[in-house]
N, C-alpha and C positions, 0 to 999 in steps of 0.2 A: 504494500500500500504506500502510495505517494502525497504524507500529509506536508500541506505549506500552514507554514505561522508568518500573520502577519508579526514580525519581529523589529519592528520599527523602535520601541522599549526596550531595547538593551542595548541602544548607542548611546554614547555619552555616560550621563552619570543616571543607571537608572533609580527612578521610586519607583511607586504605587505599584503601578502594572508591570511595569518595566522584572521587581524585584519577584512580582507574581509568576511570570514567565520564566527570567531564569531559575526560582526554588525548581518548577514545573520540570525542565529540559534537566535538569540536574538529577531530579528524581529519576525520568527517564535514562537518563547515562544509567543507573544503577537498577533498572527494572530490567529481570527477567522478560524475553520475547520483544521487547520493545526495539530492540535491537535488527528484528525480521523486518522493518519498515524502513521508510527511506523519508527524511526531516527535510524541505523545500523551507529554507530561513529565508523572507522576503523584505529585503528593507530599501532606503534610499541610499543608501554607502556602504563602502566594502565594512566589513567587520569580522572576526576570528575569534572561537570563545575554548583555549585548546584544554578547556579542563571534561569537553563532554567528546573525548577521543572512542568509546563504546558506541556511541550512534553516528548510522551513515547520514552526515548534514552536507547538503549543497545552497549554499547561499547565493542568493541571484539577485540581482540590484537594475532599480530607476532610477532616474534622476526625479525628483520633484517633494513637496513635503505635502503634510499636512491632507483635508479631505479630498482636494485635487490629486494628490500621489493617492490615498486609497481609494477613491471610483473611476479613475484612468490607469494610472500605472499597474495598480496591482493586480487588477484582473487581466492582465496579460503574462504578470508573471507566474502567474497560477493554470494558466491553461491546461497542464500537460499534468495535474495531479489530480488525487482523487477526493481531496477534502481541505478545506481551508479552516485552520483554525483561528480567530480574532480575538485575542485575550482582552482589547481592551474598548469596550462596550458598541462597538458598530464594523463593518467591511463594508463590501463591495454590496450596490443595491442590486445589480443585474449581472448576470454570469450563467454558466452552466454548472460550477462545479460547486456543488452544496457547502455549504458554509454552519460552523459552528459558533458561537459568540458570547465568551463571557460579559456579563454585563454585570457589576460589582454595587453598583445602585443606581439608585432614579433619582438622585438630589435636586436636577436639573427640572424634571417637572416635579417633582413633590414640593418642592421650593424654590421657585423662577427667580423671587427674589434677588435670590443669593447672587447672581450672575450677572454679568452684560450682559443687555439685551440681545446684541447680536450672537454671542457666545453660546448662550441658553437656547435660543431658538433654534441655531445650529445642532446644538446636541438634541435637542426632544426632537427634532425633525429626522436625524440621521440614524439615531439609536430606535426610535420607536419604529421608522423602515424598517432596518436591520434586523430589529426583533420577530418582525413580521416574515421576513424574508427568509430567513435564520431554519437550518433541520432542527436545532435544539439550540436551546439556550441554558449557558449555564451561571449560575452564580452562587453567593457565595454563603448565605445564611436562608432561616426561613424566615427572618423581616426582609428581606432583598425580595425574595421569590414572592411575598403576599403584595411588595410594593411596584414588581414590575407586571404584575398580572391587574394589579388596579391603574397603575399609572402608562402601560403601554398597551392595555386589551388585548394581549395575549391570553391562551388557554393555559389555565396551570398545567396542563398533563404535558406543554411543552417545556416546562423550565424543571432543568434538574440543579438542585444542591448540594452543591460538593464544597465540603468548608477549606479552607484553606488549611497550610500546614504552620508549624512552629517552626520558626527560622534560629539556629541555633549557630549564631554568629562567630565566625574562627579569630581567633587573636584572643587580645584580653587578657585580664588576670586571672579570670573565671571565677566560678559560682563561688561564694562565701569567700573571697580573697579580699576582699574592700583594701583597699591603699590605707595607711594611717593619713594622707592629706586627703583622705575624701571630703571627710569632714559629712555635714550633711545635705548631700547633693541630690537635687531635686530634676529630674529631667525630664524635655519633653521633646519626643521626633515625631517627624511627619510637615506633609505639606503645609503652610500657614493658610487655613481658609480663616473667614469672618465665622464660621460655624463650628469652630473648635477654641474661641473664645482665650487667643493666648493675652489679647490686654487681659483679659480678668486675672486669667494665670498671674501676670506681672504683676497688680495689684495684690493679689492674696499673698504671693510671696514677699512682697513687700512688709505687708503687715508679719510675716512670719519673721523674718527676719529682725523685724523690733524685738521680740522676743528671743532670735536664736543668732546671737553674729555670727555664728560657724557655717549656720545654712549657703548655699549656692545652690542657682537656675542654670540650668544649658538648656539652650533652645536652639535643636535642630532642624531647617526646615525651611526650603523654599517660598517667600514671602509672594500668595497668588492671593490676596484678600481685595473683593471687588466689593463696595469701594474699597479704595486701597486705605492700609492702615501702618502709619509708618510703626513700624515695630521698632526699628532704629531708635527713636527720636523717643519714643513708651519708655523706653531701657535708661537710657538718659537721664529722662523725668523723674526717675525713679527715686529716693532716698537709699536702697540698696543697690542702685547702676554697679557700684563696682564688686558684687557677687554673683551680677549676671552675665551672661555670654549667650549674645546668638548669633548663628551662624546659619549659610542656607545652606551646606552642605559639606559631611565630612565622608571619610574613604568607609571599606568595612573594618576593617583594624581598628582606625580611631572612633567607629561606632561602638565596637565590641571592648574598648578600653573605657569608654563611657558606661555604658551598661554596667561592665563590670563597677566602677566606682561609687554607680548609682547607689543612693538607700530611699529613692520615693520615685517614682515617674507620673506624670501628670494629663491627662488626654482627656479634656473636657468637652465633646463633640456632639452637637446637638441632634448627628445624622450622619451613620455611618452606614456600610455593607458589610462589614467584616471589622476591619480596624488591628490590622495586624502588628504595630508596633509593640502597643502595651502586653499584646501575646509575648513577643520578643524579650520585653522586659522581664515579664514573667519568668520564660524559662532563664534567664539571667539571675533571679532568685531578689531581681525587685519589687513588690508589691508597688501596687496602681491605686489612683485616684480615678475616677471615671465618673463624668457624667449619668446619672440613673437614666436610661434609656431603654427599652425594648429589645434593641441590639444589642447594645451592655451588658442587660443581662442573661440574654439565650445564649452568647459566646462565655460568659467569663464569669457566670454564675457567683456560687460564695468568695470567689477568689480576688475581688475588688474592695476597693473602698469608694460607697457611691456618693456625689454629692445631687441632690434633687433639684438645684437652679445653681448655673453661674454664678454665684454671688462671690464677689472677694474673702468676706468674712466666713461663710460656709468653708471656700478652697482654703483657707489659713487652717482652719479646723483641720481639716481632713486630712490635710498635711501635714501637721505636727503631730496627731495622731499616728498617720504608718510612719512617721521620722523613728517617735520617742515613746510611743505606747510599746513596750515589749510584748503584751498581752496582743492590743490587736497585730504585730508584725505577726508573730507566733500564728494567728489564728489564718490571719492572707497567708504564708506562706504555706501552711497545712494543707491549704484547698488547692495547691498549686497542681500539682503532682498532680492529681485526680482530672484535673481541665486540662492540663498539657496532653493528657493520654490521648484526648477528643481527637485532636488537630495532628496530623502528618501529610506530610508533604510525598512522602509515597504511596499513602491510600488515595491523597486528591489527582496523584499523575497517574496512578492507575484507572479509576475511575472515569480521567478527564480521557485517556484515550480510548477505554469501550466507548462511551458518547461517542468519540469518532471515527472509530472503528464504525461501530451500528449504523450512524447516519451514513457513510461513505455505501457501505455494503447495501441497504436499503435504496 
């Protein structure tokens, strides 16, 4: 069988999808039979990933980016295979060769808001085709699968749930090694939307910091907040500016040198599909703050500490609670183990290529 992935997400410095994709082709390097198929990587520039040496990859390239390179370029470089996989929520609208597409949420119409106008309409127009278009769709929780079967009119019997895995980050000091300068470091990764509320973060940690001088913020995370929200200039304002650090983007070693350092992480998101850092954290042996949410709690169960509204004062709570409470660290970290088991990254690449297999063969 000849699967193409649109692999556009592993150039450059990948996230979200990007990091979705390669756990995915990694799992595959190490999956039984997976190896009987032949991987068509389709992106707009050459690229070489020599750690998945177990699977036969041919990477084929266009010139062009963005929706123009996926409804012209890419359905040409897909002709000669038998299934196209889209990890990240839309392809090709017209083709002959059936098409798979993770679609990881519907934030774009469940909250238009959130967005540029033109960006929003863009996305609810090309993903809700896609979905339509789509032999299966996959994504990533069972709040995703109820919100894209309301927010895109799709049939539920076409969207399958395959949760994501637990990314267990190489480098670092590792689990329970905290540095004596960690001190009590509070961290949060991920893209910066206006929906994961990192001013409030800043604020609550501010207040936290009156009370704790040893505390420190890192904030990892490409700044896409529309309107835009100078995080720079928050940090500044701050009375503790000089315990905070953000940055839009570190390697995976100095991610996994964080983690390790961590003793709080912070992900206050009012609208997730999954939300795989704080998973990350976890298996790191950092206990989370999390927004009480739907999604928050079908993934991450007892194994959080939830705050019920953004408020500053709530997040200072909550956060010197998993800092300095032994009792509740003790009790997050108990629940860890048991939620980590959930999530693998080789049940999701197994699962995610039957889907593809089935559609192709059908």
């Amino acid at each position: 069988m000849r699967i193409a992935i649109d692999a556009r997400e592993l150039i450059g410095k990948p996230t979200g999808v990007g990091r979705y994709l390669r756990n995915i082709l990694a799992a595959w390097n190490e999956l039984p039979g997976a190896a009987a198929h032949q991987y068509v990587l389709c992106s707009p520039t050459p690229f070489r990933d020599h750690t998945l040496s177990n699977l036969p990859i041919t990477v084929v390239t266009g010139r062009g980016h963005g929706t123009l390179w996926e409804q012209v370029v890419l359905p040409r470089l897909i002709a000669d295979t038998n299934i196209l996989f889209a990890p990240g929520y839309s392809g090709p609208l017209r083709g002959r060769v059936p098409m798979v597409v993770t679609i990881h949420d519907v934030s774009f119409a469940a909250h238009p808001e959130w967005f540029a106008w033109r960006e929003g309409l863009r996305r609810r127009i090309v993903t809700r085709r896609s979905a339509q278009r789509a032999a299966r769709i996959v994504t990533v929780s069972d709040f995703s699968k109820r919100e894209i079967v309301r927010h895109l009119g799709v049939d539920g019997s076409k969207v399958e749930v395959i949760y994501s895995g637990a990314t267990r980050l190489e480098g670092g000091r590792g689990k329970g090694e905290r540095g004596p300068d960690s001190g009590a470091l509070v961290l949060f990764v991920g893209s910066i939307f206006n929906r994961r509320h990192v001013p409030e973060l800043i604020d609550g940690f501010t207040r936290l910091a009156q009370r704790h001088p040893q505390a420190r913020l890192e904030i990892v995370g490409d700044n896409r907040t529309t309107p835009h929200l100078d995080i720079d200039r928050m940090v500044a304002g701050s009375p503790a500016r000089d315990r905070i650090r953000a940055r839009s983007y570190v390697s995976d070693p100095e991610l996994a040198d964080l983690y390790a350092s961590a003793s709080a992480f912070a992900f206050l998101s009012d609208y997730e599909g999954f939300a795989m850092t704080p998973l990350e954290a976890l298996g790191a042996g950092v206990p989370a703050v999390l927004l009480d949410t739907e999604v928050a709690r079908e993934i991450y169960g007892p194994a959080a500490r939830y705050v019920e509204r953004p408020d500053p004062a709530d997040i200072a709570g909550a956060l010197e609670a998993v800092l300095f409470d032994q009792a509740e660290r003790t009790r997050l970290l108990g629940a860890a183990a048991p939620t980590l088991e959930r999530y693998s990254w080789r049940d999701c690449a197994h699962r995610t290529l039957q889907v593809l297999l089935s559609c192709a063969q059908s």
